[in-house]
Phi, psi and omega in degrees: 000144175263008167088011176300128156268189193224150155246146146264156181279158172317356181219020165114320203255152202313143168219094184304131200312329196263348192298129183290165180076330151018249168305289204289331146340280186268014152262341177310307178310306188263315195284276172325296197287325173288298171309343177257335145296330140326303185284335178310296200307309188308290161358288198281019174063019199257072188277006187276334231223279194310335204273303190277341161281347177261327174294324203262345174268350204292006140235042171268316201297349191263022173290349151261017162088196174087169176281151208276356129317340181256336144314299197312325190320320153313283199302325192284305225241335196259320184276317152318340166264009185280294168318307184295298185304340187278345184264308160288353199177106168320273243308308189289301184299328172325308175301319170298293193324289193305332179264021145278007181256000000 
């Protein structure tokens, strides 16, 4: 190894993290792209759906940087739509839930 770490792209294939323009590629890619669907669904009142975009990200999001208040607001938005989906549908947050440990 030449000590690059790697990541993937969006087709699979390795991309090293430190190279510039890079990193922000491929948090643009894993990160970004989940947090505006995550707010889309919440917007369209789909909070079971803001819940399955947010979750798999909720220790990612501070690869983009900002103050950790303005992280937590993702956190803040990932636990209020939990509530709400837990008020329509148990089942589904039950489910988000257990795959938080």
């Amino acid at each position: 190894s030449d000590g690059h770490d790697i990541c993937k792209d969006s087709d699979g294939s390795d991309i090293p993290q430190d190279l510039p323009g890079v990193t922000a590629r491929a948090v643009g890619i894993q990160v970004c792209t989940g947090l505006v669907r995550a707010s889309l669904a919440w917007r369209a009142g789909k909070s079971s759906r803001c819940v399955e975009e947010l979750l798999p990200l909720r220790y990612l999001i501070q690869n983009i940087g900002g103050s950790i208040a303005q992280r937590d607001l993702w956190n803040l938005l990932l636990i209020r739509a939990t509530l709400d989906s837990a008020t329509a549908a148990p089942s589904t947050t039950a489910t988000a839930c257990s795959s938080c440990n």
